[in-house]
C-alpha positions in Angstrom: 0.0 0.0 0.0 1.6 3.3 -1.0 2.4 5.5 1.3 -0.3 8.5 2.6 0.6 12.0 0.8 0.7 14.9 3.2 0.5 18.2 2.5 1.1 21.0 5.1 1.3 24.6 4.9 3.0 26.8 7.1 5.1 23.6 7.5 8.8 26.0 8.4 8.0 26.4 12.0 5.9 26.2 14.4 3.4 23.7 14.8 3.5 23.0 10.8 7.3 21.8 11.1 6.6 19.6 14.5 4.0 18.1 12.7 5.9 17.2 9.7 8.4 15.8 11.7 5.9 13.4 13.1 4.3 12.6 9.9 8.2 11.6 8.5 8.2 9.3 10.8 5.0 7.6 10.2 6.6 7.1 6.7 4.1 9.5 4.6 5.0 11.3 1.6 5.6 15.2 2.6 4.8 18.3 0.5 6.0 21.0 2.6 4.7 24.7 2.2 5.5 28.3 2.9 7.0 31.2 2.0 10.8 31.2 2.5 11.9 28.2 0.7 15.4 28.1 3.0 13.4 27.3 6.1 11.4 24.4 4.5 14.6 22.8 2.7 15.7 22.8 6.8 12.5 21.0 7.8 12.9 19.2 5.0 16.7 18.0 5.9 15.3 17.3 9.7 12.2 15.1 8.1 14.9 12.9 6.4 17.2 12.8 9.7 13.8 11.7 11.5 13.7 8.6 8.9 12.0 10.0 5.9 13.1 8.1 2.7 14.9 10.1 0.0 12.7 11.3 -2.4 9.4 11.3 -0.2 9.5 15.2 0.6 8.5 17.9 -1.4 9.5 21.3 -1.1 6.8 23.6 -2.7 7.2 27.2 -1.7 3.7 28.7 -1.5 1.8 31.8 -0.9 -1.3 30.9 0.0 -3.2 34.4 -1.0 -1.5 34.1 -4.6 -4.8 32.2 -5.9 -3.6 32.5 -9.1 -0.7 30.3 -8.1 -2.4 27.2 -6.3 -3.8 25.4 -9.5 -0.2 24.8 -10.3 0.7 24.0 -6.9 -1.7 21.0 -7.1 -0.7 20.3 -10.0 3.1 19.5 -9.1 2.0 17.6 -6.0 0.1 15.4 -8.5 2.5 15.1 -10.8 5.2 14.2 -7.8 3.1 11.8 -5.8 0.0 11.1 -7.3 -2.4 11.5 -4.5 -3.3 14.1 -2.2 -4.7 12.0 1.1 -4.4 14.6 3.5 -4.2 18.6 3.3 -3.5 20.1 6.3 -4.4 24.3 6.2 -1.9 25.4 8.8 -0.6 28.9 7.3 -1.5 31.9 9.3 -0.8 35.0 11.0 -1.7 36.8 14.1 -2.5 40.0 15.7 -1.7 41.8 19.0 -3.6 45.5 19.2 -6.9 46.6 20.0 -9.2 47.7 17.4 -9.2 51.2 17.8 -5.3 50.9 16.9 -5.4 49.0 14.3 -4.8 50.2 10.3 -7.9 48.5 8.3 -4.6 47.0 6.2 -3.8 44.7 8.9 -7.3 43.3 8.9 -7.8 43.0 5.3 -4.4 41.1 5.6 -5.5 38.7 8.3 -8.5 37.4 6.6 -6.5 37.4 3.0 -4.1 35.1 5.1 -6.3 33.2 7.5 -9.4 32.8 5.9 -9.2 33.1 1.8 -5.9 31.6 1.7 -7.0 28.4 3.4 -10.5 28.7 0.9 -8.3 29.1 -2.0 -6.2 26.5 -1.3 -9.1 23.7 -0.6 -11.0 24.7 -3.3 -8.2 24.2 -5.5 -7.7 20.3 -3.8 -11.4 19.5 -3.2 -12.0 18.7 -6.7 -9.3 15.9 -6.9 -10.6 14.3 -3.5 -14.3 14.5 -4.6 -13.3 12.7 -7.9 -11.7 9.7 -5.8 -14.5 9.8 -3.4 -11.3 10.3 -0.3 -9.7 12.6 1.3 -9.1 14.8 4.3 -8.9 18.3 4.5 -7.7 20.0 7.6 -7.3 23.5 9.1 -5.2 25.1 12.2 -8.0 27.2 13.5 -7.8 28.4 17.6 -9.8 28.2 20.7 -9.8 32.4 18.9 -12.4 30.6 16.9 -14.7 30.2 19.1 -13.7 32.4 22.0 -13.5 36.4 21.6 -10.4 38.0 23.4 -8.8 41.6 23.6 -6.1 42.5 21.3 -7.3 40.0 18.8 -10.3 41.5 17.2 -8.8 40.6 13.7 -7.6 37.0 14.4 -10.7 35.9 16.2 -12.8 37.0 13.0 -10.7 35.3 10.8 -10.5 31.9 12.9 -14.1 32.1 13.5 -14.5 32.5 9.8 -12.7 29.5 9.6 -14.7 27.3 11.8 -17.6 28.1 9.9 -16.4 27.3 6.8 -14.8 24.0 7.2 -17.8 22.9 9.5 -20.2 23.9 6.6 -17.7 22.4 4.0 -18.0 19.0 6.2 -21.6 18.9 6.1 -21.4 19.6 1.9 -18.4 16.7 1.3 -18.4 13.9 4.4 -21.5 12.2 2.6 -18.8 12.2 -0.6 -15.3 10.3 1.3 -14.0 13.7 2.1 -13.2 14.2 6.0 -13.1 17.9 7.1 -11.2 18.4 10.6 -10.7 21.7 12.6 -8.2 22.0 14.8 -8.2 24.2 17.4 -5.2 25.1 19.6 -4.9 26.7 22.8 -1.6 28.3 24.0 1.3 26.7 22.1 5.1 27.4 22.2 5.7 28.6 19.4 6.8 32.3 17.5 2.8 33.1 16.5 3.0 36.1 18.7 6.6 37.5 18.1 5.5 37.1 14.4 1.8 38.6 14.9 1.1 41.8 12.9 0.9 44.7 15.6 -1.8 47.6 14.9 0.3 49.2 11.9 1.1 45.7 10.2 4.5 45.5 12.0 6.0 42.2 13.3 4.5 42.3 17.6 8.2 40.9 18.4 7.6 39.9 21.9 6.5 36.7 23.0 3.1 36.1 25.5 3.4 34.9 28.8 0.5 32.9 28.0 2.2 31.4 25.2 5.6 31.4 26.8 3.8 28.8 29.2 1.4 27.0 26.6 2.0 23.7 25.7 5.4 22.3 23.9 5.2 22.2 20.4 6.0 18.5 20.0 3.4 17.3 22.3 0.9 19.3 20.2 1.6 17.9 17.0 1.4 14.5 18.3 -2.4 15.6 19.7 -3.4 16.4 16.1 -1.4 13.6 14.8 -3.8 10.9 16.6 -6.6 13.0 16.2 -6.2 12.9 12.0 -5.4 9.3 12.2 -8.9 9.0 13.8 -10.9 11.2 11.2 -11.8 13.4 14.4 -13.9 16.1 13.1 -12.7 18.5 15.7 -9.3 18.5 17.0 -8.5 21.0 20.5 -5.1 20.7 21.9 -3.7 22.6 24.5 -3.7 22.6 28.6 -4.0 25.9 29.4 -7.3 27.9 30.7 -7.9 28.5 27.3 -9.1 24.9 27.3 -11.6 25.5 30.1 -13.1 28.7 27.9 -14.5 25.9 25.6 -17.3 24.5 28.2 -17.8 27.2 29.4 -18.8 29.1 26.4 -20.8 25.8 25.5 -22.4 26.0 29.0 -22.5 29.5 30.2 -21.4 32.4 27.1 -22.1 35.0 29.5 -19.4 34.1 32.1 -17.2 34.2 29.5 -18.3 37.3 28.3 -17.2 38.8 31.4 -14.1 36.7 31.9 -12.7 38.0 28.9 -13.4 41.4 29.6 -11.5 41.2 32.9 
C-alpha cells in the first residue's frame, strides 16, 4: 500500500514543522509549504534525519493568498506523488492590538491570510478528492475561533470565519469520502506572537506569557497527529485555561463574556 501524501502549509515552524516531523516518521510522503523556501529545505533535511526516505518530501514554496498560483501548486503535487490523502491548512498570522489601533490594512491582511488563503487553497484540492471519493482536509483554526479576546479583534474574526467554513464544507463533502477536521489550539510554544502583525502591520516581536507557558510544540503535533489518524472532526489541543473557555462558552457564554473582559 503506497504511502499516505501529506500536504502541510506553514510547515517552516511552528506547529507546521513539528508536525511534519511526526508525519516523516509515520513514513508519509511530505509536501512542505511556505513562504521562505530556506526554512522548508531545513524541515525538510530534519524530516529525512527523523527517517524520511529520499525522495518522499517535497518542497513547494507557497503563498497561499496568490490564488492564481495554487492550481499549479496541485498540480506539481500530483505530478510528484500522485495523491493528495491529506491537506493540512496550517498557514496563518496573528494579531496583538486593540481595534481602535489598528490600520484597516492589517485586517484585510488577516483574513486574506487566514481565511481566503486556506479557501483558495481547498477549493483548489477538493475537486481531486471528490473525484476519488477520499480525502481529508484540515485546518489550524484556535480556541480564537470560538472564544473572543482583547487585542485579537482581527484574528478571532478570521478563525471564527474559519470554523464556519470547514464545518459547513463538512456537512457539503463527508456524505462524498472527504473528511473535514478543525483543529483548534490553545496556547502553544511557538513564535505566533513575536511574528503577529501589531496595529500598523508591523512584526509584535515579543513573546506572551501565556504562550511562553502553553503547551510544547511536540506534544501538540502529536495531539493532532492521533486525532487525524482518527478522522476526528474536531481536533482541541492545549492545557492551558484557554481549554476550560471551551465549556464554558458551550455551558454559560455569558461568564465568559465577562471573563474575557476582565
Amino acid at each position: 500500500m503506497p504511502a499516505q501524501t501529506v500536504w502541510i502549509t506553514g510547515a517552516s515552524s511552528g506547529i507546521g514543522e513539528a508536525l511534519a516531523l511526526r508525519y516523516a516518521k509515520h513514513g508519509a510522503r511530505l509536501v512542505l509549504s511556505a513562504r521562505r523556501k530556506s526554512e522548508l529545505e531545513r524541515v525538510a533535511s530534519r524530516c529525512l534525519e527523523a527517517g524520511l526516505e529520499e525522495g518522499h518530501v517535497l518542497v513547494l514554496p507557497l503563498d497561499v493568498t496568490d490564488w492564481a498560483s495554487l492550481p499549479g501548486a496541485v498540480q506539481a503535487v500530483l505530478e510528484a506523488f500522485g495523491t493528495i490523502d491529506l491537506l493540512v491548512n496550517n498557514a496563518g498570522v496573528s494579531q496583538r492590538s486593540l481595534c481602535k489601533d489598528t490600520d484597516m490594512a492589517v485586517y484585510q491582511k488577516l483574513m486574506d491570510v487566514d481565511v481566503m488563503g486556506q479557501i483558495a487553497l481547498t477549493k483548489a484540492v477538493l475537486p481531486h478528492m471528490l473525484e476519488r471519493g477520499a480525502g481529508h482536509l484540515a485546518v489550524t483554526s484556535s480556541v480564537a475561533g470560538k472564544v473572543g479576546a482583547p487585542m485579537r479583534t482581527g484574528y478571532c474574526a478570521a478563525k471564527h470565519a474559519v470554523m464556519g467554513f470547514f464545518d459547513a464544507l463538512r456537512a457539503e463533502v463527508e456524505g462524498e469520502g472527504v473528511q473535514v477536521s478543525t483543529i483548534t489550539p490553545g496556547f502553544i510554544r511557538t513564535d505566533i506572537s513575536r511574528n503577529a502583525l501589531s496595529g500598523d502591520g508591523s512584526a509584535f516581536g515579543e513573546e506572551d506569557a501565556d504562550i511562553a507557558g502553553g503547551m510544547d510544540v511536540n506534544e501538540c503535533a502529536e495531539v493532532i497527529f492521533k486525532g487525524l489518524q482518527a478522522k476526528k472532526r474536531e481536533i482541541p489541543v492545549g492545557k492551558g485555561k484557554e481549554m476550560a473557555a471551551l465549556w464554558v462558552k458551550r455551558l454559560s457564554p455569558e461568564l465568559l463574556f465577562r471573563l474575557a473582559r476582565a
